[in-house]
Every structure is written in C-alpha cells, then in structure tokens.
MDTraj code that builds the backbone (N, CA, C; nanometers):
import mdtraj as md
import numpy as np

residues = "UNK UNK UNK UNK UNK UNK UNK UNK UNK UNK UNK UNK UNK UNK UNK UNK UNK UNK UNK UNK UNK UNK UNK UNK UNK UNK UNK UNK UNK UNK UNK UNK UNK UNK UNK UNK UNK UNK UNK UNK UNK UNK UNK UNK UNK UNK UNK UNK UNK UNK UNK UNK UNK UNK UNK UNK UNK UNK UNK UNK UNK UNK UNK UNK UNK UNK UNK UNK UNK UNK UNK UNK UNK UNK UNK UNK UNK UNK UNK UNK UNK UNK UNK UNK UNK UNK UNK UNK UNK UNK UNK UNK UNK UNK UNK UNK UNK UNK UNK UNK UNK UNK UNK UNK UNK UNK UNK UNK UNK UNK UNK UNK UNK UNK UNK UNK UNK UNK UNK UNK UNK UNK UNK UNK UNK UNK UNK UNK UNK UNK UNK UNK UNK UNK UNK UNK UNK UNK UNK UNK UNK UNK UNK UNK UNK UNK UNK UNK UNK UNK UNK UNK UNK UNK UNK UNK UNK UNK UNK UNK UNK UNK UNK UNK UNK UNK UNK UNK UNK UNK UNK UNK UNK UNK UNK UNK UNK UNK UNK UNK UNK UNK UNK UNK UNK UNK UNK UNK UNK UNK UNK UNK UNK UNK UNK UNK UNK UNK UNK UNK UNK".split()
xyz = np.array([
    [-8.2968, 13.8780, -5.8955],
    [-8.2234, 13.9944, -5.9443],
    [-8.3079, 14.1197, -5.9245],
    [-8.2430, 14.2443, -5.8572],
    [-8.3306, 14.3616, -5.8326],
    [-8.2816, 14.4233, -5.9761],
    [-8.4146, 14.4884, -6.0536],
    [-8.3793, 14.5976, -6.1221],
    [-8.3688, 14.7043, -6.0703],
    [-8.3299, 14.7928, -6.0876],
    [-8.2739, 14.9263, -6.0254],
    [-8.3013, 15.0413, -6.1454],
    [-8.2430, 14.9899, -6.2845],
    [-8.2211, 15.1080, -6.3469],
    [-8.2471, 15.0461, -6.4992],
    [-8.2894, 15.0949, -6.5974],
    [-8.3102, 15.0345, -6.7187],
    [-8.3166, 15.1479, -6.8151],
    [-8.1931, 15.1338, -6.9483],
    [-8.2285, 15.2194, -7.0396],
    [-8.2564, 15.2104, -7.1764],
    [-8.2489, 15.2043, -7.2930],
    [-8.2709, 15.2249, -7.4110],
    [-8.1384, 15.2978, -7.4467],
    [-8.0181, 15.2442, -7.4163],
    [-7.9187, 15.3202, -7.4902],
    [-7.9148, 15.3411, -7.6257],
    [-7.8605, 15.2421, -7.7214],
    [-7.8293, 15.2343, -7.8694],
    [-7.9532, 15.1634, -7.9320],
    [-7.9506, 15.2313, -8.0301],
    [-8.0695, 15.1696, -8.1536],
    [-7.9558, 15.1422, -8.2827],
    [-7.9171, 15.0639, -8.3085],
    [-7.8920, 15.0022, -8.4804],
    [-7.9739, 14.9589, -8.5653],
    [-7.9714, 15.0457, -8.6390],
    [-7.9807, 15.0139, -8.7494],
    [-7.9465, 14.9453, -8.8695],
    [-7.9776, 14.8932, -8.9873],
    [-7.8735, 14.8350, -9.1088],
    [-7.7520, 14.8783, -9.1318],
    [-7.7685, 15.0168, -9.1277],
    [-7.6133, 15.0751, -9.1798],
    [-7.5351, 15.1070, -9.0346],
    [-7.5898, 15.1238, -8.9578],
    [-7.5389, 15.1890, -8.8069],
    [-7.4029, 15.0934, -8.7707],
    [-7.3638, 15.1763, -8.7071],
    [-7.2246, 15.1307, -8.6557],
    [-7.2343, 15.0969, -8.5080],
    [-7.1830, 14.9357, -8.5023],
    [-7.2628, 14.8808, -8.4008],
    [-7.1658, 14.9653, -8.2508],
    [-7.2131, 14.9727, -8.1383],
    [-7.1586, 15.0460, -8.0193],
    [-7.0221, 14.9187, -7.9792],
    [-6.9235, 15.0331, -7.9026],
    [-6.8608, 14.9328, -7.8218],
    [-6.8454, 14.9588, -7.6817],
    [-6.9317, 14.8534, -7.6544],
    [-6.9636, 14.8357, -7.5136],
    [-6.8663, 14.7921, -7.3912],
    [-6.8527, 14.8022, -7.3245],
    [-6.7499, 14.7332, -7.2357],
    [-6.8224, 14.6737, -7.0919],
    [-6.9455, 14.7130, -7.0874],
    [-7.0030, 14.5719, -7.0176],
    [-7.0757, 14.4549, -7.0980],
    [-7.0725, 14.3697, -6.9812],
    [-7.1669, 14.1916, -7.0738],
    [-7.2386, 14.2559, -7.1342],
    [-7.3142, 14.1540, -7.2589],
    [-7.3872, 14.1546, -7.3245],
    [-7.4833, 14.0857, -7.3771],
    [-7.6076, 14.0013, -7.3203],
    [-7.7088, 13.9023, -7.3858],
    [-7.8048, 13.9208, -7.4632],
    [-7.7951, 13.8353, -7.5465],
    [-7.8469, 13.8509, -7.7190],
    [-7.9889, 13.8292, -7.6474],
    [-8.0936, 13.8303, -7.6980],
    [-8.2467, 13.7639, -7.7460],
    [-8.2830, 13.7515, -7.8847],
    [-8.2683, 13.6429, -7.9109],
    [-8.3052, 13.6230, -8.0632],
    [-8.4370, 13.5126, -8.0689],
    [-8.5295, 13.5209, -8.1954],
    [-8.6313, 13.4781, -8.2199],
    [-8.7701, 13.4774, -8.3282],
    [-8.7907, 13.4488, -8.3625],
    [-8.8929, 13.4623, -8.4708],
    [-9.0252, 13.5958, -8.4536],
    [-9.0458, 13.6542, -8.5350],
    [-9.1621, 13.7655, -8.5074],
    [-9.2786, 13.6970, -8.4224],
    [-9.3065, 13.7495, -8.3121],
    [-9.4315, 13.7596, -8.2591],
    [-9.3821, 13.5893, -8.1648],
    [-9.2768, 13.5822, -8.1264],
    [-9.3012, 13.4333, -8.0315],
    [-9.2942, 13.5361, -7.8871],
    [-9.3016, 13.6429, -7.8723],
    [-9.3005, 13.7173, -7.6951],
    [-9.2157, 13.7856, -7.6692],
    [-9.0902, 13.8014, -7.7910],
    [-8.9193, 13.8519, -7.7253],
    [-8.9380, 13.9721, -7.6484],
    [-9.0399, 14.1029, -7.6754],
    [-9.0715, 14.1992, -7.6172],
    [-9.1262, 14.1990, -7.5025],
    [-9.2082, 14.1329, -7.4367],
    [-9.2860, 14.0674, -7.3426],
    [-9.1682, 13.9890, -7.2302],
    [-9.0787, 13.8753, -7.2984],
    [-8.9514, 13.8451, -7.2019],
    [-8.8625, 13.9704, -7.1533],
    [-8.8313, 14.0421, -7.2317],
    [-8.7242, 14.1649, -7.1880],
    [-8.8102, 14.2347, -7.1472],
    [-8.9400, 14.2795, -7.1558],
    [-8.9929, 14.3634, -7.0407],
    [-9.0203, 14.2815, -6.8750],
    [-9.0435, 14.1432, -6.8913],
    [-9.0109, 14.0924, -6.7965],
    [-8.9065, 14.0985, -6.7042],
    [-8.8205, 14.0480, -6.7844],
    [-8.6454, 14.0492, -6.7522],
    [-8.5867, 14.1870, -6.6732],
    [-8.6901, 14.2321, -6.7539],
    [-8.6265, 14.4456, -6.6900],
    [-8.7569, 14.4305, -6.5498],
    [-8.8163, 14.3595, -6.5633],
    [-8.9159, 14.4220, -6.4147],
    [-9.0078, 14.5449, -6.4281],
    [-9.0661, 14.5443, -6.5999],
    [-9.1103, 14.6697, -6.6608],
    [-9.2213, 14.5898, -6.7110],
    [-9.3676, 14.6788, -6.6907],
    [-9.4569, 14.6363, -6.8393],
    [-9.4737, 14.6694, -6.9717],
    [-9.4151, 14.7964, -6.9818],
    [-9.3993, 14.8013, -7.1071],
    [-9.2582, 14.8646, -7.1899],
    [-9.1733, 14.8539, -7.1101],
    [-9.0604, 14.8803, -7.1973],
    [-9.0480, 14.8816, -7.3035],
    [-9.0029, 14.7378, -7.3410],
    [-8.9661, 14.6840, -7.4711],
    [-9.1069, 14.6795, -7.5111],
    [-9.1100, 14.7942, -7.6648],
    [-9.2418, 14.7719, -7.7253],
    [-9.2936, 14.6472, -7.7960],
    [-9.3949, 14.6165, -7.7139],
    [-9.4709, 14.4749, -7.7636],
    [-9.5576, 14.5072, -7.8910],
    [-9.5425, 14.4488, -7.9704],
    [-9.6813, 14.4770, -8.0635],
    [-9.7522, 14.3378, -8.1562],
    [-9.8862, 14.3186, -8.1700],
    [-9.9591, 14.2568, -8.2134],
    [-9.8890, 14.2491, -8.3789],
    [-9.8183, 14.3394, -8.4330],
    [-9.7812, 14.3507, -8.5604],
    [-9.6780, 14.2723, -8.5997],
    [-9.6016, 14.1390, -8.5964],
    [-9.5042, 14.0681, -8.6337],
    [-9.4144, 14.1796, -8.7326],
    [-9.2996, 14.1607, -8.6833],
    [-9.2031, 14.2122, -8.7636],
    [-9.1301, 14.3553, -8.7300],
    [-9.1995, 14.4070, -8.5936],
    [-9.1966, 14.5230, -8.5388],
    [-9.0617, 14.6476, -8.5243],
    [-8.9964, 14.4695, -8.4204],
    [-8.8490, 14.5418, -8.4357],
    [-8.7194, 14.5002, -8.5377],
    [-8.7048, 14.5924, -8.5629],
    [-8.6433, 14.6334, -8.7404],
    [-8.4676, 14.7012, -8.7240],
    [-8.4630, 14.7078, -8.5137],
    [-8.3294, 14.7261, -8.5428],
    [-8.2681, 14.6155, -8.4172],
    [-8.1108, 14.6963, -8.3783],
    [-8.0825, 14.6127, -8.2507],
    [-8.1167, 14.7181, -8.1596],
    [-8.1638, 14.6393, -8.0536],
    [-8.1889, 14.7618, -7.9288],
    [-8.0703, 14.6900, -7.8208],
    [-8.0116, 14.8289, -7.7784],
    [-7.9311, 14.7478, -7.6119],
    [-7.9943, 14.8692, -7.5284],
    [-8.0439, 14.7482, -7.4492],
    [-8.0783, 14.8012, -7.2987],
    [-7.9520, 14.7942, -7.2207],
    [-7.9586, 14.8866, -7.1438],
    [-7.8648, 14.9215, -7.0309],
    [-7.8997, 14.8753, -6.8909],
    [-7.9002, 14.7598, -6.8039],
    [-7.9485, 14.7214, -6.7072],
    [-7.8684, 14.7590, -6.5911],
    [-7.8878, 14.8134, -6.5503],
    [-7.8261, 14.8478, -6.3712],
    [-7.7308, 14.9176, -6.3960],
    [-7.6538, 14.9475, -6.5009],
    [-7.5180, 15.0111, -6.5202],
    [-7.4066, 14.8778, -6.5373],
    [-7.4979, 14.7358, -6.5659],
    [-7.3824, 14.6506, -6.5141],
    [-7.4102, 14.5472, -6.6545],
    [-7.4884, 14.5552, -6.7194],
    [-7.5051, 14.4651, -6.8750],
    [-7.5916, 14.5286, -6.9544],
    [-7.5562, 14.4359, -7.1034],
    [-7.7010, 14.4810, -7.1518],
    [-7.8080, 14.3938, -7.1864],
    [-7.8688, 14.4214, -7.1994],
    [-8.0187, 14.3064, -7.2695],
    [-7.9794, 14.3699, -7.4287],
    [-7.9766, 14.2750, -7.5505],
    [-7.9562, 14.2968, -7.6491],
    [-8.0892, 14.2599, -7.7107],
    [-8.1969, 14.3070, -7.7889],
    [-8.3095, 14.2955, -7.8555],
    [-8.2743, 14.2569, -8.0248],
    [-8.2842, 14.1380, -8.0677],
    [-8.2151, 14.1329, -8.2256],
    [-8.4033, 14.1437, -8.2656],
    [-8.3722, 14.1401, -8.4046],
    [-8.5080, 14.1991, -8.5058],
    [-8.5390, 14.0467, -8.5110],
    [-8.6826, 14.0478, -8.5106],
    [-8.7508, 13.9015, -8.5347],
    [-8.7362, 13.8457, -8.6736],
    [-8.6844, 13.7103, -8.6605],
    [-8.6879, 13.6685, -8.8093],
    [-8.7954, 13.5975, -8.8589],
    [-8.7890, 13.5583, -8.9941],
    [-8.8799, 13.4619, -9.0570],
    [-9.0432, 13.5127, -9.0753],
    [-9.0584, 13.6325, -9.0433],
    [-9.1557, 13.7336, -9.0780],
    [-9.2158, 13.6773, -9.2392],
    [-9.3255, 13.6841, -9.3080],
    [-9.4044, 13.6755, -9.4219],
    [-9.3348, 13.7803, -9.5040],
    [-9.4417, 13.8808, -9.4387],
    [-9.4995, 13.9838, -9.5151],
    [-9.3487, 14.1125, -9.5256],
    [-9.2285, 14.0748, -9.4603],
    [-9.1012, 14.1851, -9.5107],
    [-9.0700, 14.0905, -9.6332],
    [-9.0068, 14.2542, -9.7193],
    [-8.9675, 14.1876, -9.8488],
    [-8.8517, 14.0621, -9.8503],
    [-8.7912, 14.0184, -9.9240],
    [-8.6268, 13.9314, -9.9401],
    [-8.5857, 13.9911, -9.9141],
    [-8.5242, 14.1203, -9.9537],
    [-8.4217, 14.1901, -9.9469],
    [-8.4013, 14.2421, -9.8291],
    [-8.5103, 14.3140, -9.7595],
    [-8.5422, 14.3521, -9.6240],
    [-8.5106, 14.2300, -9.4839],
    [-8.5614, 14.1051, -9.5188],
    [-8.5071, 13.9775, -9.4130],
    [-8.3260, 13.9757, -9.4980],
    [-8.2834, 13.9297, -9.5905],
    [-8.1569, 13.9766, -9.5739],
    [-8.0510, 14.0826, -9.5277],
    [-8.1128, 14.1531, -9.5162],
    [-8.0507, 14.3001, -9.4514],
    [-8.0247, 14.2846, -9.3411],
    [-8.1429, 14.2251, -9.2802],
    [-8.1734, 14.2011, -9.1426],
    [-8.0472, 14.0759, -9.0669],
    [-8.0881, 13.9926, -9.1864],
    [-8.0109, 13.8196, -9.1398],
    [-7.8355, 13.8943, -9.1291],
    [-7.7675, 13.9841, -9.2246],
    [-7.6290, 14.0339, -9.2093],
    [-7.6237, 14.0956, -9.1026],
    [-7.7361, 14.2052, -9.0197],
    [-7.7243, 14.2603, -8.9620],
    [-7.7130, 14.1692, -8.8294],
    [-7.7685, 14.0977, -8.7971],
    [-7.7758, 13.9935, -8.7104],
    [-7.6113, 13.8925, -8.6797],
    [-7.5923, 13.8565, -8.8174],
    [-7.4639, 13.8793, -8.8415],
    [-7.4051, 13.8653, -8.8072],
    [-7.3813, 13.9998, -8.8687],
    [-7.2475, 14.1034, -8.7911],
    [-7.1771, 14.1119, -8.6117],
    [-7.3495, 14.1544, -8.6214],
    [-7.3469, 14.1719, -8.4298],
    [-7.3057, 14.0404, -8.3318],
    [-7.3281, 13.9170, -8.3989],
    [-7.2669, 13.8311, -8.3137],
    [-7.1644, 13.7472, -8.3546],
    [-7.0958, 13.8110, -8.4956],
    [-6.9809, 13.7955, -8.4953],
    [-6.8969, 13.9233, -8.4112],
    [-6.9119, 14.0159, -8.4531],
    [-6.7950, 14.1885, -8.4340],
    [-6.8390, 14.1734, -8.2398],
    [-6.9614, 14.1621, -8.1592],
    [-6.9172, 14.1815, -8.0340],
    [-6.8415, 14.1499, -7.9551],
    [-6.7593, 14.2001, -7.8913],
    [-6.6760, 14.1526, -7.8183],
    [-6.7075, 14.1154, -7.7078],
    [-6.8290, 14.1549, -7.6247],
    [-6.8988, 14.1301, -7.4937],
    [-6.9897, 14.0451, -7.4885],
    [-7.0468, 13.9857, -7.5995],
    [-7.1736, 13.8629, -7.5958],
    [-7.1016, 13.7700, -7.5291],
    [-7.1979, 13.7228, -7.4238],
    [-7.1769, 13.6226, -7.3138],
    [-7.2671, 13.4988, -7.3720],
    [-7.4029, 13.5565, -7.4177],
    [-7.5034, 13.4558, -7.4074],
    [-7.5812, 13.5153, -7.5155],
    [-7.6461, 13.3915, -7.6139],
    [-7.7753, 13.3994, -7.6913],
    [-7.8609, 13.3467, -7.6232],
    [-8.0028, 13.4548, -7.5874],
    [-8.1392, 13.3285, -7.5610],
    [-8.2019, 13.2969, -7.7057],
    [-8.2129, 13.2058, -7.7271],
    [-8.3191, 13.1455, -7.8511],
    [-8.4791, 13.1220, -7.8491],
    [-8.5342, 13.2504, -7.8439],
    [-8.6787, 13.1682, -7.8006],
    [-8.7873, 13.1323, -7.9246],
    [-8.8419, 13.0187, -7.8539],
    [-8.9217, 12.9341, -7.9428],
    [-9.0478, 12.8934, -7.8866],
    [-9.1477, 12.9022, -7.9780],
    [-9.2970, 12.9130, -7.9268],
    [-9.3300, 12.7607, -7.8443],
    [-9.3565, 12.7373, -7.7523],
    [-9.3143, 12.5832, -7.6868],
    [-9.4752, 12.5142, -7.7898],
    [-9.5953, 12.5939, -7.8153],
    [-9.7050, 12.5360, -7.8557],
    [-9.6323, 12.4500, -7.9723],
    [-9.5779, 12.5193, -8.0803],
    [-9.5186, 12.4406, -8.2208],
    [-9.3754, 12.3937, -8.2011],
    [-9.3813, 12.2847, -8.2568],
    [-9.2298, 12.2423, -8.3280],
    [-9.1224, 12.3651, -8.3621],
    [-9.0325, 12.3522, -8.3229],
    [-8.9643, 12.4857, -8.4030],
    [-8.9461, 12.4588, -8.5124],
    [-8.9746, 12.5930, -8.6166],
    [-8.9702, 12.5684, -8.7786],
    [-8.8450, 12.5635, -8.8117],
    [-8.8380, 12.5698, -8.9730],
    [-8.6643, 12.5730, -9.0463],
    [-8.5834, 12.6824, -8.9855],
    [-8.7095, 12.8097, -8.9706],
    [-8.6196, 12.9402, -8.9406],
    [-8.5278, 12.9058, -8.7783],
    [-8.6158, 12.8708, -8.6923],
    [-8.5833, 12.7988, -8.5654],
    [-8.4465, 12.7391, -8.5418],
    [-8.4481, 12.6515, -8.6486],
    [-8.3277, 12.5032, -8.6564],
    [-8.1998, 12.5800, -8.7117],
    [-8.2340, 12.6651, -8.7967],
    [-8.1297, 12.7633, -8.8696],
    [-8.0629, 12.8483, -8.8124],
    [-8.1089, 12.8945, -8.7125],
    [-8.0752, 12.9912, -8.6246],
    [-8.0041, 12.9317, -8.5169],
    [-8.0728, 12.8178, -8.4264],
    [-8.0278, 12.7281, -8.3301],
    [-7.9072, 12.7157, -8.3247],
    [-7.8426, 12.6163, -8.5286],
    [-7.7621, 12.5793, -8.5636],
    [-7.6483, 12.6743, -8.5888],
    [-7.7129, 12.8324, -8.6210],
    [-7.6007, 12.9110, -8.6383],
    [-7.5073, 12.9574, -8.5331],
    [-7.6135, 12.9956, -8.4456],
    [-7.5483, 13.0095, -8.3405],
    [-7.4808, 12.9409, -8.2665],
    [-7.5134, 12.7983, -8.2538],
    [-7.4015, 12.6847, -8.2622],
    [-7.2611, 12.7198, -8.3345],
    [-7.2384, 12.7490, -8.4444],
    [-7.1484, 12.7549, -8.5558],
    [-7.0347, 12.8798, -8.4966],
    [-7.1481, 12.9625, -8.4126],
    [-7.0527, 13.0799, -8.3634],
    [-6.9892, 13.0870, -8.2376],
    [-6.9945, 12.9280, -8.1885],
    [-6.9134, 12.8992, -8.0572],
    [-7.0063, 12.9630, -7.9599],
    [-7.1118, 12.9492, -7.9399],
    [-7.2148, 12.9657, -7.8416],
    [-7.3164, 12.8739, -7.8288],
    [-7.3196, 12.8210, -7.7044],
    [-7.4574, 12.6961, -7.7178],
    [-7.6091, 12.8184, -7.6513],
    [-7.6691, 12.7956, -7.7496],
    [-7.8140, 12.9148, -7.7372],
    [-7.8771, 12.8210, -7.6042],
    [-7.9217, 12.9348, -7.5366],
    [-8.0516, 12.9102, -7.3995],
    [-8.1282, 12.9326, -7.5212],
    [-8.2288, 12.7668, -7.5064],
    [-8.3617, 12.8213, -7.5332],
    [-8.4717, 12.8023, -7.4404],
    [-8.5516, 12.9522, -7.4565],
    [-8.6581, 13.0023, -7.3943],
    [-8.7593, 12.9612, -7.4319],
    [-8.8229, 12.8570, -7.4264],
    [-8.9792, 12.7825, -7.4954],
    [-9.0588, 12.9057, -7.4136],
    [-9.1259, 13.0300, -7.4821],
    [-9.2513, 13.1439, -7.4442],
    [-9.3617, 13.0538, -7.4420],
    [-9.4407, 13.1295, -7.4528],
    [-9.5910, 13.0830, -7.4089],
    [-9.6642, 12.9743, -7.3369],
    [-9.5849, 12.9448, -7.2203],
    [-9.6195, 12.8469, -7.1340],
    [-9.7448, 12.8337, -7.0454],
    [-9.8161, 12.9397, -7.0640],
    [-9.9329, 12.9489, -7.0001],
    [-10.0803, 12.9236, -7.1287],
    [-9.9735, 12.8842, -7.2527],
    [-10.1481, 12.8834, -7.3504],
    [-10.1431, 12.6755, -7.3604],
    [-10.0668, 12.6354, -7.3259],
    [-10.1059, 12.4678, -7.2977],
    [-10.0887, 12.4465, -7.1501],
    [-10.1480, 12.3287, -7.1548],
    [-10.2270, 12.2466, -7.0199],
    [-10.1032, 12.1849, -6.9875],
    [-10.0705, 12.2009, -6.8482],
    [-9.9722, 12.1725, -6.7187],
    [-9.9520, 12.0466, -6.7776],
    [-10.0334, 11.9401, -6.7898],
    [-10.0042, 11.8017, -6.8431],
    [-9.9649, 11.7708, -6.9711],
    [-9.9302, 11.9018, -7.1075],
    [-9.8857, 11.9102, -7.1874],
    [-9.7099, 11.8914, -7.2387],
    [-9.7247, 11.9943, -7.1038],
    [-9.5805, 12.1104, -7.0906],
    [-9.4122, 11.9761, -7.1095],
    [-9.4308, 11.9039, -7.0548],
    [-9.2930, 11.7755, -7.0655],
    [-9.2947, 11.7548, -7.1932],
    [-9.4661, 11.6841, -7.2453],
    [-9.4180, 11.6682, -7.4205],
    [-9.3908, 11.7890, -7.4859],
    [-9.4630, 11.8630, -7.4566],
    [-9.3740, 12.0054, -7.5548],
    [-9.2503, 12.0198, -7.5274],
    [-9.1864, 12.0193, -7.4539],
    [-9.0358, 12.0747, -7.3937],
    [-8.9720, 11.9499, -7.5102],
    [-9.0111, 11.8014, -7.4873],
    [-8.9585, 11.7189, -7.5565],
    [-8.9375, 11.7513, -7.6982],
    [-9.0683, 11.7571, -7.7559],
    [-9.0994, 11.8151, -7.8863],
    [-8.9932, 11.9210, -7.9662],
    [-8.9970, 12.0024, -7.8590],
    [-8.8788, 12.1430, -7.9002],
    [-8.7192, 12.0506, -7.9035],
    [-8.7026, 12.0229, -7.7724],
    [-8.5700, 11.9561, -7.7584],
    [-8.5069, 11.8239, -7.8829],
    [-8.5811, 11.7987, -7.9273],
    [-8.6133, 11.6902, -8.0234],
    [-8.5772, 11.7622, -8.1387],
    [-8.6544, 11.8333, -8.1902],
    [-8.6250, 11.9456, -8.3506],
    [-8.5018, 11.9964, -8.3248],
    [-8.3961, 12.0587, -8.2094],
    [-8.3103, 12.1453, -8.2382],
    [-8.2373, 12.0327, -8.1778],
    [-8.2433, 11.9256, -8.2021],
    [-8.1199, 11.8369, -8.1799],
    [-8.0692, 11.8908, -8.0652],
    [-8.1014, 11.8995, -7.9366],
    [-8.0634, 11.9769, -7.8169],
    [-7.9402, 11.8736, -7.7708],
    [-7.8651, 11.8410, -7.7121],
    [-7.8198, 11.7650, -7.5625],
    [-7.8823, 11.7459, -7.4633],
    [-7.8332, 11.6890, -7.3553],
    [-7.8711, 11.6570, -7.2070],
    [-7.8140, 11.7903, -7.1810],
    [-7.7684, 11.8533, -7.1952],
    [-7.6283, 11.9252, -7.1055],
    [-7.6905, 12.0894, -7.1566],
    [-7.7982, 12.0848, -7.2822],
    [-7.8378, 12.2069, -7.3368],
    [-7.9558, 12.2464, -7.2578],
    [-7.9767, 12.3989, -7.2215],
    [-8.0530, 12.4786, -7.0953],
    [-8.1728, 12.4913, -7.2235],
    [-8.3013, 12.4480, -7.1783],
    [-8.4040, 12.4675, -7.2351],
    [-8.5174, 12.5142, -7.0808],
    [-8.5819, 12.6473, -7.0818],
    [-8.6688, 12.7415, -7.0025],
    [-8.7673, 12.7734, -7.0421],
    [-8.8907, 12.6592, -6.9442],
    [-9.0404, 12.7299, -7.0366],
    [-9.0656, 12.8782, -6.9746],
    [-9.1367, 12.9258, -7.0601],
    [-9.1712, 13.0814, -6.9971],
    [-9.2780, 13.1635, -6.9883],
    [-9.3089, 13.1705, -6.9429],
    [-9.4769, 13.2711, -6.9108],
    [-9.4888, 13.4200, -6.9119],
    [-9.4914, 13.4665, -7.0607],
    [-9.5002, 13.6694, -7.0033],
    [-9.6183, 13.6962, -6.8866],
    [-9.7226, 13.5918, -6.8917],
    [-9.8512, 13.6037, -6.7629],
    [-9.8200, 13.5504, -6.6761],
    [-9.7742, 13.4747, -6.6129],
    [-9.7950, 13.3880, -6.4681],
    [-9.5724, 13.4578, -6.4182],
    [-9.5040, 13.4898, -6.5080],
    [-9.3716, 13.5175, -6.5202],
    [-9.2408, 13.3531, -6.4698],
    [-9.3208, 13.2763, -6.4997],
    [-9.2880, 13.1552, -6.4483],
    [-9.1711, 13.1287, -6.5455],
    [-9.0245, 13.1202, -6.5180],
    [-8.8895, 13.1059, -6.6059],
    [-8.8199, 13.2154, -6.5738],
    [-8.8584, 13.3377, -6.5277],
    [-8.7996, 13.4448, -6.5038],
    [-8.6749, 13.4285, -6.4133],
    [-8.7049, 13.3952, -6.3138],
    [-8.6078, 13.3264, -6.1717],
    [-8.4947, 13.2746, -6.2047],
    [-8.5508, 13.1560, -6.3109],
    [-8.4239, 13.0654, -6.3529],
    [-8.3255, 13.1430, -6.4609],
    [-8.4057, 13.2616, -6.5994],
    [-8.3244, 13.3275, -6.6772],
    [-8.2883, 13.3735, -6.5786],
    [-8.2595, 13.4988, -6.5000],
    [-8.1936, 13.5794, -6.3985],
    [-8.0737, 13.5105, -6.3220],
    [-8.1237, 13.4102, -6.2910],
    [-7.9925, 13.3019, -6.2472],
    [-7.8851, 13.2723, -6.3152],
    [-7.9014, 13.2782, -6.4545],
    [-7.8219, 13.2446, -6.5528],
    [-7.7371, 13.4009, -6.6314],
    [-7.8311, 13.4864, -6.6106],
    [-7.7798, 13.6036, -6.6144],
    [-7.6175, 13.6547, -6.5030],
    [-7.6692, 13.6766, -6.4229],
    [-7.5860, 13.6326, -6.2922],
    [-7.4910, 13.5795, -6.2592],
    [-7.4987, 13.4520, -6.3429],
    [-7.4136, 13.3732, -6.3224],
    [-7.2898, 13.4092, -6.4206],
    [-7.3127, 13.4195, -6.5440],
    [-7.2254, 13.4961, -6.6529],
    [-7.1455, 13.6426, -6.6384],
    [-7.2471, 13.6977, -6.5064],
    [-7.2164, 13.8427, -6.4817],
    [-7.0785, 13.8187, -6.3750],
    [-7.0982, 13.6767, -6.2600],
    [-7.0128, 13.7012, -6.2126],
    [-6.8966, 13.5875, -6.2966],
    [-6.9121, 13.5400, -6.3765],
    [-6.7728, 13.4929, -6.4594],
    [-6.7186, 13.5793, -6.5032],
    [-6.7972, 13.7105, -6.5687],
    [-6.7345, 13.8241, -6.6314],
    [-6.6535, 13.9245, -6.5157],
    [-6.6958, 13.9246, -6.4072],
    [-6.6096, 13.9694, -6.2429],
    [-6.5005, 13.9282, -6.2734],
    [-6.5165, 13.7684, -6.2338],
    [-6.3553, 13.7086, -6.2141],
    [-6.2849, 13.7303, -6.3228],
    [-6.2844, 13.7238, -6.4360],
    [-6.2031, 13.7038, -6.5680],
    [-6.1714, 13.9017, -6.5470],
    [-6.2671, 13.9861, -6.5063],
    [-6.2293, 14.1023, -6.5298],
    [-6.0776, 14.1242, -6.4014],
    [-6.1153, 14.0507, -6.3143],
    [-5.9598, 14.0728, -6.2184],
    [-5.8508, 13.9910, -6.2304],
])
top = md.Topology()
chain = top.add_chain()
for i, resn in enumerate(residues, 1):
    res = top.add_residue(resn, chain, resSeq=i)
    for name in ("N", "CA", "C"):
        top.add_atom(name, md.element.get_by_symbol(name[0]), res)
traj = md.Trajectory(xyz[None], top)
C-alpha cells in the first residue's frame, strides 16, 4: 500500500460528538503501552505521527486519521491503564462504546496484544466484546522482535489459546523495528477497502 497523504482529522473527546464519516473506517484497540502508536505510525509510513509515548495511558481521546482521502485509521484510548482514576477508565470504556456501536463505517477492529504475555482479563474482555458487536477482531500480537525466532509459534499459540481464537480467526505478529506484519495488515486493509468499492456500486 503507497501512502500518499495522512491527516489528523477529528479528535473526540468524552463529551464530543463523534464525526460522520462516509469513508471506511478501522478501529485499533488495545491496552496502554502494547505499541498502538508505533503500529499506526507504521501503517501511515510515518515515524512519528501517531504520538508514541513511554507514559501509558497517553491517548485519552479517539483520533481518525485520514489516509489517502480513501479511509480512516481510528486510534481508540488504551485501556486497563493503573494509575487513571475509575471514573476516568469508565468514561473512557462508554466512550469506546459508543464509537463502535453509533459508526456506521467500521469495517474492522485490530486487537493488539503484547505477543511476550498471555493476554490479561482486560485483553479477553475486549476480544469478547467486540465479538458481541458482530465483528471478529484482527489480532495484532506487537512486539515481535523482543522474543527469540524459536519462541514466536509458542507465543502466537499462547495468545490464540487465552482469547479462545478459531482456526478461521486472523492473528499478525508485529514488529514497530524490523516492520515485519505490516504487508499482511495492509493486505487486509485493502481488501475491506475494495469490498467497500463493490457494495458502494
């Protein structure tokens, strides 16, 4: 996939009124600090777009990127954070919500999950919700470059195992360093972009 053009259209907020978009739309959802900033700056063909930060809990709204003029990259707020208050991760969890109930253009959730650990409760909860909302989640196992090549099958297992996956469910290890998974997300991007063609004629 060539990038061409990349923007920062809409920022939501808690109270914000979510945009209505009329091109595709793919979610990224995921726990604070597993890479989500690092994949979508990938994904865009950017190093630093999407602000990365060492600080878990960073992004606090929805971001849609504007890709080529032809989708968006959707950025959801990291969950399962410590140190935000209750009230603050609930705000968050409605806001999350909302957005993938009310869109009308979500094609696709990626789910990413740290491939080093098991995915936690927050993980399985999320997996499962999004299940619940008539979407089977891509998950993105990140950090594929911090275990050993001869690791990588049992981890994939490991993950696939906790979220009760299928045969038939898309699980993508991924590398923000070596960019190894990129190829195959983009493929899958693509592929949704041109289902959204045909169904549009």
């Amino acid at each position: 996939m060539i990038i061409k053009s990349v923007n920062l259209e809409t920022v939501c907020g808690i109270t914000s009124k979510l945009p209505d978009n009329q091109l595709p739309e793919f979610a990224f959802s995921g726990k604070s600090n597993v890479g989500k900033s690092s994949l979508i700056n990938a994904l865009m063909n950017r190093k630093a777009y999407a602000r990365t930060s060492s600080q878990p809990g960073k992004t606090q709204t929805i971001n849609f990127y504007n890709i080529n003029d032809a989708m968006y990259y959707v950025d959801l707020p990291g969950y399962g954070y410590a140190k935000v208050s209750q009230e603050i991760k609930q705000k968050w969890g409605v806001m999350i919500e909302r957005y993938l109930n009310k869109s009308t253009q979500l094609k696709c959730v990626f789910l990413l999950v740290d491939i080093r650990h098991e995915p936690n409760a927050n993980d399985k909860q999320m997996y499962e919700w999004v299940l619940s909302q008539g979407f089977r989640p891509i998950v993105i196992a990140t950090k594929l470059d911090k275990i050993k090549r001869s690791q990588v099958q049992k981890h994939i297992k490991m993950v696939r195992t906790a979220l009760n996956m299928t045969s038939e469910d898309i699980l993508i290890p991924f590398s923000a360093e070596t960019k190894q998974g990129r190829e195959e997300i983009w493929a899958i991007l693509e592929k949704y972009l041109e289902q959204s063609e045909i169904q549009a004629d």
